[in-house]
N, C-alpha and C positions, 0 to 999 in steps of 0.2 A: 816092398818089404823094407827096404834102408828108411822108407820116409818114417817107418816106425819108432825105428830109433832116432831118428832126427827129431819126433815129437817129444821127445822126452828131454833131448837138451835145451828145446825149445820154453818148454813150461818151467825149466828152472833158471831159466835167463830172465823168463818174465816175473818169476818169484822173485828173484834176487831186485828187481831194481823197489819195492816197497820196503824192504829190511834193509836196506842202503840210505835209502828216503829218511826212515826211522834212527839210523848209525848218525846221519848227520843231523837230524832234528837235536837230538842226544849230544851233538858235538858243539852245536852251535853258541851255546851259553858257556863252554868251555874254550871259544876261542883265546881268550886272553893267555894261556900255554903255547906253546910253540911248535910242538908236537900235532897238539890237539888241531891247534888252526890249519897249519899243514896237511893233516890228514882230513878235512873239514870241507877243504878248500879243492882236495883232489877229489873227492867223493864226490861234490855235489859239480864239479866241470866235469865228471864222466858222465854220471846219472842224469843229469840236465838235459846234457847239450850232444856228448858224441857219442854214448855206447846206447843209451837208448833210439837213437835215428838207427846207427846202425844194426841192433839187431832186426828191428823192426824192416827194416829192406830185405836183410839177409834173409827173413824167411819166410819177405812173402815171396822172394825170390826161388827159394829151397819148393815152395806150395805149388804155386806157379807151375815150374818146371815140372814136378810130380803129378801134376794134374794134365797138362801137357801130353806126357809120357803116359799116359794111363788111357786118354782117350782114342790112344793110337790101339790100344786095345781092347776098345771098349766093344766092338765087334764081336770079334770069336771070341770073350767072355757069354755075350748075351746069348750065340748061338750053342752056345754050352748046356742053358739051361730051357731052350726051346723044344 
C-alpha cells in the first residue's frame, strides 16, 4: 500500500529531470550573467551527475524491497482466490 504513494513521488522526480534539462538548455546562452551561469552550472552538476544516479538507486531500491516483501505473501494471496 505505501509503494503507492511512493510511485507517485517516483514519476515526478523523473518528470523534473527533462524540465531541468530544458531550464538549462535556456540558461546556457545566458551564461555571460552571473546569476544565470551560477544557476546554469548548479542545475546541470545535479541533473548530470548526482541527483539523477541517485534517484535512480533509491527506487530501484524502494521496488526491490517491495517486491521482496510482496512475494512473502504471494501464497495466502493466491490461496484466497483458489
Amino acid at each position: 500500500m505505501y509503494f503507492n504513494y511512493n510511485v507517485g513521488s517516483m514519476i515526478i522526480s523523473y518528470l523534473a529531470f527533462p524540465v531541468l534539462a530544458l531550464l538549462a538548455a535556456i540558461l546556457k546562452p545566458l551564461r555571460k550573467f552571473k546569476l544565470c551561469n551560477w544557476l546554469y552550472l548548479k542545475i546541470t552538476g545535479q541533473i548530470f551527475w548526482n541527483t539523477t544516479i541517485k534517484t535512480i538507486t533509491e527506487t530501484y531500491t524502494i521496488v526491490v524491497m517491495c517486491v521482496a516483501i510482496n512475494t512473502l505473501n504471494v501464497s495466502n494471496h493466491f490461496t484466497n482466490f483458489i
